[in-house]
C-alpha positions as CSV (number, residue, x, y, z in Angstrom):
1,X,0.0,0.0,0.0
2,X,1.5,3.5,-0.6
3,X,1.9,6.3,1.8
4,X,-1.1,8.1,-0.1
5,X,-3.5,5.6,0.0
6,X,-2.5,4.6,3.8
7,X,-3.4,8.3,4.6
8,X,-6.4,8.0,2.3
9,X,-7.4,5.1,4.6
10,X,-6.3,6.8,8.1
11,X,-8.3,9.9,7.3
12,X,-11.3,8.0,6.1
13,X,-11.1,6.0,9.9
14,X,-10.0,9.7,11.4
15,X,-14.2,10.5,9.7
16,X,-15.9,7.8,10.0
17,X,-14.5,7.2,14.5
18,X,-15.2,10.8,14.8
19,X,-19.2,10.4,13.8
20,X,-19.1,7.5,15.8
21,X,-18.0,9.2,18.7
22,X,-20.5,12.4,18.3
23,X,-23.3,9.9,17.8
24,X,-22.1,8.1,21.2
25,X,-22.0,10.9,23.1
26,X,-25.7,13.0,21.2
27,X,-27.1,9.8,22.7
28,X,-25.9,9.8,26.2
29,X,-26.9,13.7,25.9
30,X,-30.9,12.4,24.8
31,X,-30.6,9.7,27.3
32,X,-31.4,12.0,30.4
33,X,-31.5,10.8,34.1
34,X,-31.9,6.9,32.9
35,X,-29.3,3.9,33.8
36,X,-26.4,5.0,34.8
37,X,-24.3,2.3,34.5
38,X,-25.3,2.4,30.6
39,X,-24.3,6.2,30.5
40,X,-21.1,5.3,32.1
41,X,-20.4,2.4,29.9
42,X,-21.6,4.8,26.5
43,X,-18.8,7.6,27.9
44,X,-16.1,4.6,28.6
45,X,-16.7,3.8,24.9
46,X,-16.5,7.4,23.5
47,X,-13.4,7.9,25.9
48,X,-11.5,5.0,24.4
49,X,-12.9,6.0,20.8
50,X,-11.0,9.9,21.5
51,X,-7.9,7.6,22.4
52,X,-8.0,6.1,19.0
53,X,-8.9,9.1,17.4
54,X,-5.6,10.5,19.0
55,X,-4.0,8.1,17.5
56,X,-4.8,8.1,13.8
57,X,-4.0,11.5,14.6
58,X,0.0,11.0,15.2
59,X,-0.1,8.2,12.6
60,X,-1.7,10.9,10.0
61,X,0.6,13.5,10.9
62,X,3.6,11.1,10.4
63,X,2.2,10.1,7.0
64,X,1.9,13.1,5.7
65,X,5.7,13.9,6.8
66,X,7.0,11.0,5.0
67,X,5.1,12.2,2.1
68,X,6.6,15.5,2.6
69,X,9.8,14.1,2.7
70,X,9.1,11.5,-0.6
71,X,8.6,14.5,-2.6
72,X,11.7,16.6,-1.4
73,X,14.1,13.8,-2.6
């Protein structure tokens, strides 16, 4: 796979976890004063989804440096 379609890829995930995540959390938002231990298990998920989000982040970033540096040479 090249560097371009592995961005391609990490910024289609970087979309498609951050919908995910803004779903998660309009849902705990409609939710109101239900079961808490449901909320708290919907904000553990959208907490570990920012983690990954983070993530593709610094692997994004670093992809686009080595294309950066792929079309200095």
């Amino acid at each position: 796979m090249s560097t371009k379609d592995e961005l391609r890829r990490v910024e289609e995930d970087l979309t498609r976890l951050r919908a995910e995540n803004q779903e998660i959390r309009d849902q705990i938002g409609d939710m109101g004063a239900t079961d808490q231990i449901e909320i708290s298990s919907m904000l553990g998920q959208a907490d570990e989804q920012v983690e990954l989000i983070a993530d593709l982040e610094r692997r994004r970033d670093r992809l686009i440096q080595r294309l950066e540096e792929e079309g200095a040479r």
